[in-house]
C-alpha positions as CSV (number, residue, x, y, z in Angstrom):
1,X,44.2,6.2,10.0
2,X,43.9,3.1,12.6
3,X,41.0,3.0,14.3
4,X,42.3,2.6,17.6
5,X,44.8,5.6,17.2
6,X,41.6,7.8,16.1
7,X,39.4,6.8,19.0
8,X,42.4,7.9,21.3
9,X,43.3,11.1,19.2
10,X,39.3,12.1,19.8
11,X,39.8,11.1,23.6
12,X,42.6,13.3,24.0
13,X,41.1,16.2,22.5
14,X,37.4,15.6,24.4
15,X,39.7,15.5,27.4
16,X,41.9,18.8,26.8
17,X,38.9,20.6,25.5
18,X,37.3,19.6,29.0
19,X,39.9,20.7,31.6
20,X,39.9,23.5,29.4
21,X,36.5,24.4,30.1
22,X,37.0,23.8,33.5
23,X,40.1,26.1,34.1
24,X,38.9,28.6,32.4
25,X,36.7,31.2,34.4
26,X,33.1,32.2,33.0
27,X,32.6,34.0,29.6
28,X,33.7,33.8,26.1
29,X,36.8,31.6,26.4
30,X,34.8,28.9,28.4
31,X,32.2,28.4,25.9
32,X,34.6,28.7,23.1
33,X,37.0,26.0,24.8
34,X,33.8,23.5,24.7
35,X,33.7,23.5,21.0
36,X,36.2,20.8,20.5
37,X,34.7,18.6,22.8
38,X,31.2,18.7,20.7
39,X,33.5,18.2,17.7
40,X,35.1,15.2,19.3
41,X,32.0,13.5,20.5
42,X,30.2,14.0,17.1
43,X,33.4,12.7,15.1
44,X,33.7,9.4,17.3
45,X,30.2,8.6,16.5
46,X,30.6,9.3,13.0
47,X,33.8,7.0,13.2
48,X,31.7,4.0,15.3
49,X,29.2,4.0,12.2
50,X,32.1,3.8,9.5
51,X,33.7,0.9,11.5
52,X,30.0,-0.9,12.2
53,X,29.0,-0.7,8.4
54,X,32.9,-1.7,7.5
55,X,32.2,-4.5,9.6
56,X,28.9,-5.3,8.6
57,X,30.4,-5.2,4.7
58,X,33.2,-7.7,5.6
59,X,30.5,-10.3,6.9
60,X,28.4,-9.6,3.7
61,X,31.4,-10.5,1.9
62,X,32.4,-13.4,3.8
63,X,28.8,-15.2,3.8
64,X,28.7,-15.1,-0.1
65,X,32.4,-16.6,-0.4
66,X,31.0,-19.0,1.8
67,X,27.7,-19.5,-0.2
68,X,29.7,-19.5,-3.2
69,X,32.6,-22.3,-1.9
70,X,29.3,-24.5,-0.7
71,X,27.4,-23.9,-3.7
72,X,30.8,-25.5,-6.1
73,X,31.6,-28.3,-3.5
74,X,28.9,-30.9,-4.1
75,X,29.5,-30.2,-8.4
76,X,33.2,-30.7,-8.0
77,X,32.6,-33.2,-5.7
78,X,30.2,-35.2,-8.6
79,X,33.1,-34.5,-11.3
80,X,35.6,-36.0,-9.2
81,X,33.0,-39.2,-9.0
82,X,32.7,-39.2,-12.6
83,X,36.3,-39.5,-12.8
84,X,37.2,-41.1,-10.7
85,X,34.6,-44.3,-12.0
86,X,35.7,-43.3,-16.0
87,X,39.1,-44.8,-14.4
């Protein structure tokens, strides 16, 4: 699922759970209309933390291509030297 489209799926049910809460009068059905809205802020956190470490493992990723392209440059750089004198 996007991650935009979650963030506003969890922001529509925090909100719905909320007015709930409010239109509801005092008792059971109050405090059992709150529920979502825990459930909503807990699973938005949970979803900032996978899209931080998916984020964090695409710049992991991306520094050692770039280590890796750097670390080949100055050898194929030599070879084409070589070849280049050889003709």
């Amino acid at each position: 699922m996007n991650s935009k489209l979650m963030y506003v799926a969890l922001a529509t049910v925090f909100v719905l759970s909320v007015a709930a809460y409010l239109i509801f009068p005092g008792g059971t059905m109050r405090d059992l209309a709150a529920i979502p809205a825990i459930g909503a802020l807990f699973s938005a956190l949970f979803q900032i933390l996978r899209d931080r470490l998916a984020h964090e493992r695409a710049l992991t990723v991306l520094g050692l291509q770039n280590s890796f392209a750097i670390g080949a440059m100055p050898h194929l750089a030599n070879v084409a030297f070589d070849k280049h004198v050889l003709f």
